[in-house]
NUBAMAR-106031 format. One record per atom (N, C-alpha, C): residue in three letters; atom name; x, y, z. Coordinates in pm, whole numbers. Layout:
residues N
residu;atome;x;y;z
ala;CA;X;Y;Z
...
//
This chain:
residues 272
residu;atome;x;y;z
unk;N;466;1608;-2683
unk;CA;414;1475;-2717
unk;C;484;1369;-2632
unk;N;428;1280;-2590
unk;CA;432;1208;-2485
unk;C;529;1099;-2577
unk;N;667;1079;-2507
unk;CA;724;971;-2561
unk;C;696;790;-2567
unk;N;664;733;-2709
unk;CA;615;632;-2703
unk;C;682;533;-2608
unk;N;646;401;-2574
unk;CA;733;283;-2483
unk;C;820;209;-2575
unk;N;913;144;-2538
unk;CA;975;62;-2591
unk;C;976;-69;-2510
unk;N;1001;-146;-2591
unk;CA;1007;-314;-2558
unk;C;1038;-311;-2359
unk;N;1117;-247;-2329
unk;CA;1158;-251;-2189
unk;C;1034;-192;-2081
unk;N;961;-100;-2182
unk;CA;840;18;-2109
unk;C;725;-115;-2110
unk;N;724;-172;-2174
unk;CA;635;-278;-2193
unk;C;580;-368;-2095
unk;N;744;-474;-2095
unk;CA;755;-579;-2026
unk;C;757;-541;-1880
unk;N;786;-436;-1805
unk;CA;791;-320;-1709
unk;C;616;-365;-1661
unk;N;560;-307;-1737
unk;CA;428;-223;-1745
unk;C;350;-354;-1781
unk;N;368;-455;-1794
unk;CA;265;-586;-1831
unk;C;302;-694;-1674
unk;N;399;-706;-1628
unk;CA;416;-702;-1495
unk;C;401;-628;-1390
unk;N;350;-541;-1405
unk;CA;309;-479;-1268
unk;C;130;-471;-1315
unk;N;93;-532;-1404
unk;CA;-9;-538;-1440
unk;C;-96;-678;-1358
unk;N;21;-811;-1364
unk;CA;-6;-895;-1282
unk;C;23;-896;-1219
unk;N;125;-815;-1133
unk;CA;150;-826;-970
unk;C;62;-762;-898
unk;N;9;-603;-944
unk;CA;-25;-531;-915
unk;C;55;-431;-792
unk;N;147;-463;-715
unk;CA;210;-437;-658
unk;C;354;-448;-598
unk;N;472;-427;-617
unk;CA;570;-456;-573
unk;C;663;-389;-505
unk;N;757;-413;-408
unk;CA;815;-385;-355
unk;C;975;-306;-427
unk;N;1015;-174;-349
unk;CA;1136;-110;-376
unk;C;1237;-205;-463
unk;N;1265;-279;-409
unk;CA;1413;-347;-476
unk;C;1361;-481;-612
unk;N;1246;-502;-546
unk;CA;1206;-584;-670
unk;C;1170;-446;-838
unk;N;1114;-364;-810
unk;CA;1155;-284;-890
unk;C;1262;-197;-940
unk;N;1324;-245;-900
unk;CA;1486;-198;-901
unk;C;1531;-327;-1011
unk;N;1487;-423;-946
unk;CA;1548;-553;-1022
unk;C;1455;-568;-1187
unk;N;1357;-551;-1128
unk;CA;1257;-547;-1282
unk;C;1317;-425;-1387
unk;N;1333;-266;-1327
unk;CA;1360;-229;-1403
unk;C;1544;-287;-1472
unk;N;1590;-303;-1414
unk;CA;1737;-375;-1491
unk;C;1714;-516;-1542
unk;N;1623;-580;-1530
unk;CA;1563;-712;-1605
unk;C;1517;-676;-1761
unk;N;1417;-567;-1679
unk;CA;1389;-540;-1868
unk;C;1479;-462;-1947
unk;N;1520;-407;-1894
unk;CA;1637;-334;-2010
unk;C;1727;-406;-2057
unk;N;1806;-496;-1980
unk;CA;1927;-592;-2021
unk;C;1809;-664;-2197
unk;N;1713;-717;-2106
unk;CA;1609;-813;-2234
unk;C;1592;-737;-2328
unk;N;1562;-679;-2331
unk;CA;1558;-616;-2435
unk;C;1632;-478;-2484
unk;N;1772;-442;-2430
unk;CA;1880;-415;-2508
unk;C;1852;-262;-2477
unk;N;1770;-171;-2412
unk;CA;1780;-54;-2388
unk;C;1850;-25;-2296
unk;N;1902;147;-2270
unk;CA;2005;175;-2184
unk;C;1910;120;-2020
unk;N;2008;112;-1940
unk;CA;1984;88;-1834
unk;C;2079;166;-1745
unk;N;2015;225;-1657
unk;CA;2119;317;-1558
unk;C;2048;318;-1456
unk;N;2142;278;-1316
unk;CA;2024;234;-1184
unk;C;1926;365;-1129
unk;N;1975;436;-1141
unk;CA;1939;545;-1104
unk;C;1852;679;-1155
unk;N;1746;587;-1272
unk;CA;1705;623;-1353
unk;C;1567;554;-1361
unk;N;1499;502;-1272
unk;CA;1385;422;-1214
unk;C;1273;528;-1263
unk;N;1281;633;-1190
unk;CA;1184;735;-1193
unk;C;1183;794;-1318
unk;N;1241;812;-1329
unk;CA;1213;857;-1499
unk;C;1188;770;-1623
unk;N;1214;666;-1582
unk;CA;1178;542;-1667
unk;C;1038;511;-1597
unk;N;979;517;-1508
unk;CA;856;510;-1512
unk;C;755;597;-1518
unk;N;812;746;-1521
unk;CA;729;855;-1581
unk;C;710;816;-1712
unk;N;782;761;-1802
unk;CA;716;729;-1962
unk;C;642;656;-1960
unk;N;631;570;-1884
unk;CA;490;457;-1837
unk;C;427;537;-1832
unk;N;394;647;-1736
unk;CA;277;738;-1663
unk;C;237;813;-1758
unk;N;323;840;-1851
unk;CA;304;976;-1945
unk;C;197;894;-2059
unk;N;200;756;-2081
unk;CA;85;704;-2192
unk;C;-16;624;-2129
unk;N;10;656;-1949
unk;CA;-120;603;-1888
unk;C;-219;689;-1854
unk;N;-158;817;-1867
unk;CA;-279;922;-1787
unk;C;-393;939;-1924
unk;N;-385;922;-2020
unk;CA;-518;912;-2072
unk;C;-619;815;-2039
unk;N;-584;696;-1957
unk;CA;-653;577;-1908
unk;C;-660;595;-1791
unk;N;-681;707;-1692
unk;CA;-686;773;-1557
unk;C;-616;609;-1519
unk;N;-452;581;-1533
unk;CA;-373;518;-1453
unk;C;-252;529;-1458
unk;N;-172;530;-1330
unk;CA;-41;579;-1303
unk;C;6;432;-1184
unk;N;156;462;-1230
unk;CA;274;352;-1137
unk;C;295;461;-1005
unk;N;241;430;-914
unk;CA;267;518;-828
unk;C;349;476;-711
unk;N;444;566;-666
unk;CA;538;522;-542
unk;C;456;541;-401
unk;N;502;486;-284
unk;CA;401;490;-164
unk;C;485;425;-67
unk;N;460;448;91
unk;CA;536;368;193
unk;C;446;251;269
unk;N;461;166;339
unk;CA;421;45;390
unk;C;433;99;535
unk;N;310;179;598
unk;CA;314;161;728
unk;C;325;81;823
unk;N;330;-68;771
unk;CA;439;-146;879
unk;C;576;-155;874
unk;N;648;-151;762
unk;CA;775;-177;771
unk;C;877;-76;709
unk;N;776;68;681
unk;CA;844;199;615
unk;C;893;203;431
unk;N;890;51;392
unk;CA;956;30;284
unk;C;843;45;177
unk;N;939;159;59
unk;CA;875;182;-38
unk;C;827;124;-132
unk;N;724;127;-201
unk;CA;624;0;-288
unk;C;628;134;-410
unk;N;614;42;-535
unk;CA;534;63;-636
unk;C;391;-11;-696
unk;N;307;72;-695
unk;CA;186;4;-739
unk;C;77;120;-881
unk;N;63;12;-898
unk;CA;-45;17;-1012
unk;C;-185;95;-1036
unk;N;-215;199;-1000
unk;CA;-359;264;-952
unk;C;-451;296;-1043
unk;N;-535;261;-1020
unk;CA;-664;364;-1109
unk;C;-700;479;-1080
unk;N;-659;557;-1162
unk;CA;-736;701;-1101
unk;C;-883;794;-1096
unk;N;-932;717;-1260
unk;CA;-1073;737;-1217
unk;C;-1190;672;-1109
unk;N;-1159;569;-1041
unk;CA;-1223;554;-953
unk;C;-1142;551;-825
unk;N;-1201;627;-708
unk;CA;-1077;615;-607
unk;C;-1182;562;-489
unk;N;-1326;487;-493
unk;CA;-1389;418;-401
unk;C;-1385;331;-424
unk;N;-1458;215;-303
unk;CA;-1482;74;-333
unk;C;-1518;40;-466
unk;N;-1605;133;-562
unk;CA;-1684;66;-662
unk;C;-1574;-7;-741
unk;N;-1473;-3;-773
unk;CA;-1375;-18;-823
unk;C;-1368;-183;-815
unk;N;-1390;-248;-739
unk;CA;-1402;-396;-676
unk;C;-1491;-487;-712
unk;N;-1606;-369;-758
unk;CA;-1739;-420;-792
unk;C;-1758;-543;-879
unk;N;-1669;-564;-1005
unk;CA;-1685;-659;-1065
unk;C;-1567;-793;-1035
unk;N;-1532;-816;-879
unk;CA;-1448;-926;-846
unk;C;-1552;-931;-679
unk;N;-1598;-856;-662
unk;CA;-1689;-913;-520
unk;C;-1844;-842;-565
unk;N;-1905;-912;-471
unk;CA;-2062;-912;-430
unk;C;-2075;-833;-361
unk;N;-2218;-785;-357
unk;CA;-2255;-622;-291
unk;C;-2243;-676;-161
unk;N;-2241;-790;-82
unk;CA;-2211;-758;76
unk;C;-2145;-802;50
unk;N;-2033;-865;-28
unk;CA;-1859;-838;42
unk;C;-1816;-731;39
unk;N;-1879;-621;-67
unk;CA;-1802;-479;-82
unk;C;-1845;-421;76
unk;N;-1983;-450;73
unk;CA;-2016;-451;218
unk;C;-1954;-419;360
unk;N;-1907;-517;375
unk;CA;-1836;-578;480
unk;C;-1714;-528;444
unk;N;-1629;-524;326
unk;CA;-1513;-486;282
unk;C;-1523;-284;343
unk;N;-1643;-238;330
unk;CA;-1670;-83;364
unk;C;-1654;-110;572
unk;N;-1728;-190;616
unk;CA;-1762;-186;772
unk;C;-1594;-207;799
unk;N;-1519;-320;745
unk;CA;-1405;-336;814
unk;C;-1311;-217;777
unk;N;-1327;-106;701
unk;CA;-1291;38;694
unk;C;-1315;76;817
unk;N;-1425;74;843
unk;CA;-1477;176;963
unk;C;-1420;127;1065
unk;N;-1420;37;1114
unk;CA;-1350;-59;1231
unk;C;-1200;15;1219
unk;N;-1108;-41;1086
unk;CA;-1008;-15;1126
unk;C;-940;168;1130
unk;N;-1014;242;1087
unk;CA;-998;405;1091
unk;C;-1046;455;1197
unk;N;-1176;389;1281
unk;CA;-1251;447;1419
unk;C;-1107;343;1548
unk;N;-1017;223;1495
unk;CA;-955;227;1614
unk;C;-817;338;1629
unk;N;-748;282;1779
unk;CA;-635;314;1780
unk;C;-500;311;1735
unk;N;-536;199;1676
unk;CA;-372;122;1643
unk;C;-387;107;1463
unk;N;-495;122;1442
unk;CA;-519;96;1243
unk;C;-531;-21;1247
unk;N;-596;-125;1323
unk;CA;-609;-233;1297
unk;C;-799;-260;1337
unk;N;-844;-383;1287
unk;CA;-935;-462;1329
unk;C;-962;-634;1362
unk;N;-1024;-670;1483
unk;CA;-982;-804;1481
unk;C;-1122;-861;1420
unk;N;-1016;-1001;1386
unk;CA;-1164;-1066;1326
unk;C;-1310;-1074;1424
unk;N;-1240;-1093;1541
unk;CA;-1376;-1102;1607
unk;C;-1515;-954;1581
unk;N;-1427;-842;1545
unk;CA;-1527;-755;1519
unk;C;-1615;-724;1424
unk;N;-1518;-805;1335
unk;CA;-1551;-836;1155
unk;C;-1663;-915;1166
unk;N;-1624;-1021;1212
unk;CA;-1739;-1124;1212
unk;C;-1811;-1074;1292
unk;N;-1834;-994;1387
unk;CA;-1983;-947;1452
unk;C;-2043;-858;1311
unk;N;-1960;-805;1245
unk;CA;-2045;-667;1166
unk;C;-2120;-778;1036
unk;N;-2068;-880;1016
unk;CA;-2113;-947;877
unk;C;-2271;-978;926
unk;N;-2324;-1015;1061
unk;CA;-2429;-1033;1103
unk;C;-2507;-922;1058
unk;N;-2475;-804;1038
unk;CA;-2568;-661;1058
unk;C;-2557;-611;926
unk;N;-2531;-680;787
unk;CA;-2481;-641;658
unk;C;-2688;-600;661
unk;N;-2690;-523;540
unk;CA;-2806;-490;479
unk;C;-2853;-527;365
unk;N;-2711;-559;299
unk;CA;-2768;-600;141
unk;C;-2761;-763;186
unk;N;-2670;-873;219
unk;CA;-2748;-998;252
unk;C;-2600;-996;334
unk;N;-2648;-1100;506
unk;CA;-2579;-1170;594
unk;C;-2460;-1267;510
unk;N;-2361;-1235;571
unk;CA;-2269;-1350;542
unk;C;-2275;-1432;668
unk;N;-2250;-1581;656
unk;CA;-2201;-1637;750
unk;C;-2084;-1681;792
unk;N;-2059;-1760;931
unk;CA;-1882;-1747;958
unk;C;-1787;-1731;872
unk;N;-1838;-1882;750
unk;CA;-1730;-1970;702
unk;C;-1691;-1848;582
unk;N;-1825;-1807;538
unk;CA;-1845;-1697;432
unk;C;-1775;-1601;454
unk;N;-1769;-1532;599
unk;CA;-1684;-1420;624
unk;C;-1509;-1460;602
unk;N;-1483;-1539;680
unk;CA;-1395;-1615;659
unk;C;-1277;-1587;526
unk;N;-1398;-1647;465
unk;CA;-1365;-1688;271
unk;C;-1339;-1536;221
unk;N;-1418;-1417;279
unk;CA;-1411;-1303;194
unk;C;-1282;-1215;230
unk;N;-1257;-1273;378
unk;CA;-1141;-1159;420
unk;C;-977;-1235;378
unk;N;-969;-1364;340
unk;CA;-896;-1432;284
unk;C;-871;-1367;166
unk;N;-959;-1357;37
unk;CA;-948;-1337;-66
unk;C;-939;-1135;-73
unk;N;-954;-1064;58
unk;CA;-925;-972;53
unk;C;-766;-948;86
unk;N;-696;-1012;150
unk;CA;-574;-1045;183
unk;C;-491;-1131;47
unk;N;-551;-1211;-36
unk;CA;-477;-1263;-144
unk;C;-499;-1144;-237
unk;N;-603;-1056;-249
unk;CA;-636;-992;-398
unk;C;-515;-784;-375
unk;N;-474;-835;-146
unk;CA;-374;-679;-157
unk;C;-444;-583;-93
unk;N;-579;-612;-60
unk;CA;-712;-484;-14
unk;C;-672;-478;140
unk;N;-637;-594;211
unk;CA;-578;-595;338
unk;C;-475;-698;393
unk;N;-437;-684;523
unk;CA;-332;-748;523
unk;C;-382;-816;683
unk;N;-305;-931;721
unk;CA;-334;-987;831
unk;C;-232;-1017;925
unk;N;-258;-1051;1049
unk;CA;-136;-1033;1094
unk;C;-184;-1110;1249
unk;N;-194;-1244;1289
unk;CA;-238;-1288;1408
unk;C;-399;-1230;1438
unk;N;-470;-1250;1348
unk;CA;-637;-1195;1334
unk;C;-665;-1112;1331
unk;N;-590;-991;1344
unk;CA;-608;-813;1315
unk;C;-562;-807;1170
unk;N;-679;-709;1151
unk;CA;-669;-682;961
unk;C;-635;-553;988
unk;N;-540;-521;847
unk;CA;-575;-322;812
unk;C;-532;-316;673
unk;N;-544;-201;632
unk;CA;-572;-185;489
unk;C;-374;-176;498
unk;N;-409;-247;303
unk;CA;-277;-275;294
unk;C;-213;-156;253
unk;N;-115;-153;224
unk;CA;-24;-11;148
unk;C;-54;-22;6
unk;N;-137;-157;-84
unk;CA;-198;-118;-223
unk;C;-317;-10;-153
unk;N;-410;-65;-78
unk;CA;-549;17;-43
unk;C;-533;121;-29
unk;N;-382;174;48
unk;CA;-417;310;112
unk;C;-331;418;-25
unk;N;-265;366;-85
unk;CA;-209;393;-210
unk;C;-316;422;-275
unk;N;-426;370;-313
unk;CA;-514;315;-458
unk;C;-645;415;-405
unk;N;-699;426;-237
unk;CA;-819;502;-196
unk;C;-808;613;-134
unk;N;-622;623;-130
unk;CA;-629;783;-30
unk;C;-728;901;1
unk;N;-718;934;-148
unk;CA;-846;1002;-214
unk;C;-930;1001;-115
unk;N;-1004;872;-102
unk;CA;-1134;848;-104
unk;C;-1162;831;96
unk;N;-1052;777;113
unk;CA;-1045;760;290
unk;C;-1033;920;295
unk;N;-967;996;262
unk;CA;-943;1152;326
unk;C;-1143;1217;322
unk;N;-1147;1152;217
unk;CA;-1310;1252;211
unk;C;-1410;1182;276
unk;N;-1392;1038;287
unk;CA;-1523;983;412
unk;C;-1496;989;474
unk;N;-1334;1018;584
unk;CA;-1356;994;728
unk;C;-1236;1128;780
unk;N;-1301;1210;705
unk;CA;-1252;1352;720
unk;C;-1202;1414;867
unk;N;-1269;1346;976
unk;CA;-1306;1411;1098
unk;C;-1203;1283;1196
unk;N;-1213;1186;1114
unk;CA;-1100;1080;1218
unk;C;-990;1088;1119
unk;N;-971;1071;1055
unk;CA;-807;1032;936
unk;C;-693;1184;936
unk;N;-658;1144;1048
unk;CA;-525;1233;982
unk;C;-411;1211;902
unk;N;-283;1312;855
unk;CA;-223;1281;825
unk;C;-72;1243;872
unk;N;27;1165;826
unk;CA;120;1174;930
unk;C;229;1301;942
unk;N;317;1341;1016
unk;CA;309;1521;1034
unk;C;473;1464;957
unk;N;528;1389;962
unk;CA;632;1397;862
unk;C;596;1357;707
unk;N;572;1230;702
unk;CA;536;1248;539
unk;C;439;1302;473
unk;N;373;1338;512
unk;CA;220;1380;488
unk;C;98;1312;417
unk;N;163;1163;438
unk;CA;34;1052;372
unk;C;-43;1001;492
unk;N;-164;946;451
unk;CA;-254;908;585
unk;C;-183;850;649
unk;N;-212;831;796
unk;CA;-186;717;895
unk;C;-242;732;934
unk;N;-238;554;971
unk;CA;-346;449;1035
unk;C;-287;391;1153
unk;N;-193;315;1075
unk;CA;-84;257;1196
unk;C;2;410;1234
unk;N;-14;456;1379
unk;CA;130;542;1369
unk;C;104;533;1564
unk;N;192;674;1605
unk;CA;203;708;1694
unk;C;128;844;1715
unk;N;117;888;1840
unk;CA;11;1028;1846
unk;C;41;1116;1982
unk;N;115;1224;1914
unk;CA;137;1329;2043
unk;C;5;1345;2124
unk;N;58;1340;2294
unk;CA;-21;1316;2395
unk;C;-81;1446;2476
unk;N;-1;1548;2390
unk;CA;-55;1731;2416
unk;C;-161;1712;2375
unk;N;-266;1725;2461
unk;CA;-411;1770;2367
unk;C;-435;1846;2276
unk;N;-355;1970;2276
unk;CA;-385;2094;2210
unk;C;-268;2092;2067
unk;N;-231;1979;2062
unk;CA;-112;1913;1995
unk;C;-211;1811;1890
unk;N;-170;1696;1909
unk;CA;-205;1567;1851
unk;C;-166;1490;1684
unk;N;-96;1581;1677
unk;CA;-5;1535;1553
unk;C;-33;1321;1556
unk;N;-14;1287;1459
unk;CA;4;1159;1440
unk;C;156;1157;1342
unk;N;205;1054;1356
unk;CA;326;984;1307
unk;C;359;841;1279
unk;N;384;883;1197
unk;CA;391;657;1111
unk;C;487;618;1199
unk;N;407;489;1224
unk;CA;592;397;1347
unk;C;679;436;1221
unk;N;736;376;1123
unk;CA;779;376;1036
unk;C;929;481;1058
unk;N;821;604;1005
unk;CA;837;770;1069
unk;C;934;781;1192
unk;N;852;745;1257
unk;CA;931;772;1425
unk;C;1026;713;1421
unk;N;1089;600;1390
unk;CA;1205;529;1411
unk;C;1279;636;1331
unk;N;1260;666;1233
unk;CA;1372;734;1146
unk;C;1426;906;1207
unk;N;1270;980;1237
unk;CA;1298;1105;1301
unk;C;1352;1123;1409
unk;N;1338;1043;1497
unk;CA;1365;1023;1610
unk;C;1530;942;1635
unk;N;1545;893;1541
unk;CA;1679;803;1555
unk;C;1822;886;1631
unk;N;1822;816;1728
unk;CA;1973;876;1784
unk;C;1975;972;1883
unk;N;1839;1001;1883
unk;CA;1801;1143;1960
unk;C;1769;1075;2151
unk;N;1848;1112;2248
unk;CA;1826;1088;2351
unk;C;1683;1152;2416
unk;N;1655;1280;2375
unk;CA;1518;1322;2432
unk;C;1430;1335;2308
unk;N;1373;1260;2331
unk;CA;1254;1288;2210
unk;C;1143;1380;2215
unk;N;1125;1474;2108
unk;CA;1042;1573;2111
unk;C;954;1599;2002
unk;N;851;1640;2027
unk;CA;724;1621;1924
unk;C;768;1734;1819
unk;N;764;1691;1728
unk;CA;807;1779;1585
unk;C;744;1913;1561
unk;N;614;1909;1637
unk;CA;495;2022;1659
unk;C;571;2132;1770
unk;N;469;2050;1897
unk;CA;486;2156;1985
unk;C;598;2158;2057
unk;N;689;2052;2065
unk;CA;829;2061;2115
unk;C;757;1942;2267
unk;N;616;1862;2324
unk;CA;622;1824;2415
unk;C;696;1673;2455
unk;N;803;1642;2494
unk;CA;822;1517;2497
unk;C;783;1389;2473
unk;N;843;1351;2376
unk;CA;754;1230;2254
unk;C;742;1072;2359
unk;N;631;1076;2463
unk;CA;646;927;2560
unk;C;647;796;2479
unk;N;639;805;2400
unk;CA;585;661;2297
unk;C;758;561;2339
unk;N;756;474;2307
unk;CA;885;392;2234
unk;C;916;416;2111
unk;N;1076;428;2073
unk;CA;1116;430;1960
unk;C;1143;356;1925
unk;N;1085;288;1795
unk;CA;1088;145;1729
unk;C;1255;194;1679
unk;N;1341;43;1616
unk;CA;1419;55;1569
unk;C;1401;54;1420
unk;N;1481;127;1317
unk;CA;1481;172;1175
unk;C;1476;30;1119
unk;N;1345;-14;1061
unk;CA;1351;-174;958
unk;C;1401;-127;896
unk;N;1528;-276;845
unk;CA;1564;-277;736
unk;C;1554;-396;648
unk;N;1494;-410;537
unk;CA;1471;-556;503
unk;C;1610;-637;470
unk;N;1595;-730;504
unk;CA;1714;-809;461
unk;C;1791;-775;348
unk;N;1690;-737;215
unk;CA;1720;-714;64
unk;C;1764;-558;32
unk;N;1731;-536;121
unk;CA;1728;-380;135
unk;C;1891;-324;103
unk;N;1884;-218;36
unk;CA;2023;-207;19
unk;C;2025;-32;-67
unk;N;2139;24;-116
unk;CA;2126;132;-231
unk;C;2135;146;-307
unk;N;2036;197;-406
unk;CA;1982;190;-545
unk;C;2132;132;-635
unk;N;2237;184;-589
unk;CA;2353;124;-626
unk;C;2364;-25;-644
unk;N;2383;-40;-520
unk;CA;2427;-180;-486
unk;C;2325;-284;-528
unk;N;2199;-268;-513
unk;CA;2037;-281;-618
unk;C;2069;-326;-722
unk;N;2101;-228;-831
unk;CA;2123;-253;-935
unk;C;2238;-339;-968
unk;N;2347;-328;-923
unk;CA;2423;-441;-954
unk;C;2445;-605;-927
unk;N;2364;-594;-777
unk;CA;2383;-692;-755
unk;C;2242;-778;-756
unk;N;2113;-714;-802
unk;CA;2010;-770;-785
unk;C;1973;-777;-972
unk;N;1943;-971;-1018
unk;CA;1922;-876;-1169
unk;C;1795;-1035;-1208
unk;N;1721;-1024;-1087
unk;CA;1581;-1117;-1083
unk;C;1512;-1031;-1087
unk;N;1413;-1051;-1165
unk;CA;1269;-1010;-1188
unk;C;1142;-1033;-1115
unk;N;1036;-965;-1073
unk;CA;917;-1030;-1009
unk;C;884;-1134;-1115
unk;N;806;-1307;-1049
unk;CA;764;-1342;-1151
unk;C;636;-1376;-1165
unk;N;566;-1300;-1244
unk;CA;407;-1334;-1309
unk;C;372;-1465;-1297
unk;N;267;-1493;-1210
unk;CA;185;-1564;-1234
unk;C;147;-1585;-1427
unk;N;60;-1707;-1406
unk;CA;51;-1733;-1465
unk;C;-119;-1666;-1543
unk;N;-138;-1684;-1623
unk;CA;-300;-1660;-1686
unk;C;-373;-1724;-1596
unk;N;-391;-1856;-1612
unk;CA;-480;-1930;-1525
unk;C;-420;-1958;-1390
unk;N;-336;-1928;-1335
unk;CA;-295;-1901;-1182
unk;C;-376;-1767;-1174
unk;N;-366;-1634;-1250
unk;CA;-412;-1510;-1220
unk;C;-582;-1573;-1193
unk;N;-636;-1612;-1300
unk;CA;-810;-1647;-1328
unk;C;-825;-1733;-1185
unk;N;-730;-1797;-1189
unk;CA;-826;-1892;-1035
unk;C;-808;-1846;-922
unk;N;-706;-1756;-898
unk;CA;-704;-1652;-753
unk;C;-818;-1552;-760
unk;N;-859;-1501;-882
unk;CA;-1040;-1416;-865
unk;C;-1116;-1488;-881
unk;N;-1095;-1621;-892
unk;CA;-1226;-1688;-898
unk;C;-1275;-1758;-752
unk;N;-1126;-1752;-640
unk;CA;-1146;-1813;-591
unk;C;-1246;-1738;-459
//
């Protein structure tokens, strides 16, 4: 029998409800926020198992707190998922059938390129060619904004790609539509989009930048994890976020909470 929540499982679990997503150390800090508040043990190093009791009274509601990495900056996220739906439909009741639209084409864009990205300029050519109804500029505009405030993608000097909620929340669903382009990355074994790609033909492994900085670290000849052919790429250097630190040092010295929006801050960001 699945152990009930307590006051700490709660306040945990009703914030990540409005964030929908947060970052390693901010959950580090949340989980020692709520425990101090409400008076349960707290031990830093006890994250994961304190959020398996979350998971354990969500899986009857096909939803789980799930851990995941940020193919731009390697750093681990917790987020919020639904598990019975793992496609767009899921969106359906916060966008319109051609934003889901367009929200599907700028998939294709960014999984058919090289780098996991798409620029707006391509976006805005595809909104012209929608089927269920044309968006225009300002319209396109407005939708990829509110896809970037609502977590579905991320932006970055006019190139979009799916964020680390999306690729967290649709894995599923990207592995089975684009079966024939989406690989996985050969160290962690989650998709990549953004990565690097052995240049052996008979090879072709992909690898998260992320990835590569870390496998590769220190190593004067770099060699493909596969076939052994010399890795030509650049080796990014290992991000580390400023906040970044060990679950140790986390816990003691970090004891802020993410903070929730508000009700009507939440209502007017989907409305907007």
């Amino acid at each position: 029998m699945a152990r009930p929540l307590g006051e700490s499982h709660k306040r945990f679990l009703q914030t990540m409800m409005v964030n929908g997503i947060i970052d390693g150390a901010k959950a580090r800090a949340l989980h020692r926020h709520c425990c101090e508040t409400h008076g349960a043990h707290y031990a830093h190093d006890k994250l994961d198992e304190f959020i398996d009791v979350i998971n354990a009274q969500l899986q009857p509601m096909f939803m789980q707190i799930r851990k995941g990495m940020s193919e731009e900056d390697g750093l681990q996220y917790h987020a919020l998922v639904n598990m019975a739906e793992t496609d767009v439909t899921r969106m359906s009741t916060d966008y319109a059938d051609n934003e889901l639209e367009l929200f599907r084409k700028t998939m294709d864009l960014i999984v058919d390129s090289d780098n996991g990205t798409a620029s707006s300029t391509d976006i805005l050519n595809c909104a012209d060619s929608l089927q269920t109804k044309k968006l225009k500029k300002r319209e396109t505009e407005h939708v990829l904004n509110r896809l970037v405030l609502d977590k579905w993608l991320n932006e970055k000097n006019g190139d979009y790609s799916l964020s680390t909620r999306c690729i967290m929340e649709m894995e599923q669903y990207i592995r089975m539509l684009y079966q024939d382009q989406v690989k996985v990355c050969h160290i962690c074994h989650n998709v990549a989009l953004q990565c690097q790609m052995c240049e052996n033909p008979t090879c072709g492994i992909k690898i998260h930048t992320p990835c590569v900085a870390r496998y590769f670290k220190g190593r004067t000849d770099p060699r493909c994890p596969a076939c052994e052919d010399f890795w030509p790429h650049e080796i990014p250097d290992v991000y580390r976020s400023p906040s970044s630190q060990s679950d140790t040092q986390s816990a003691a010295k970090e004891n802020t909470a993410p903070t929730p929006r508000s009700t009507a801050q939440t209502r007017r960001t989907r409305r907007s």
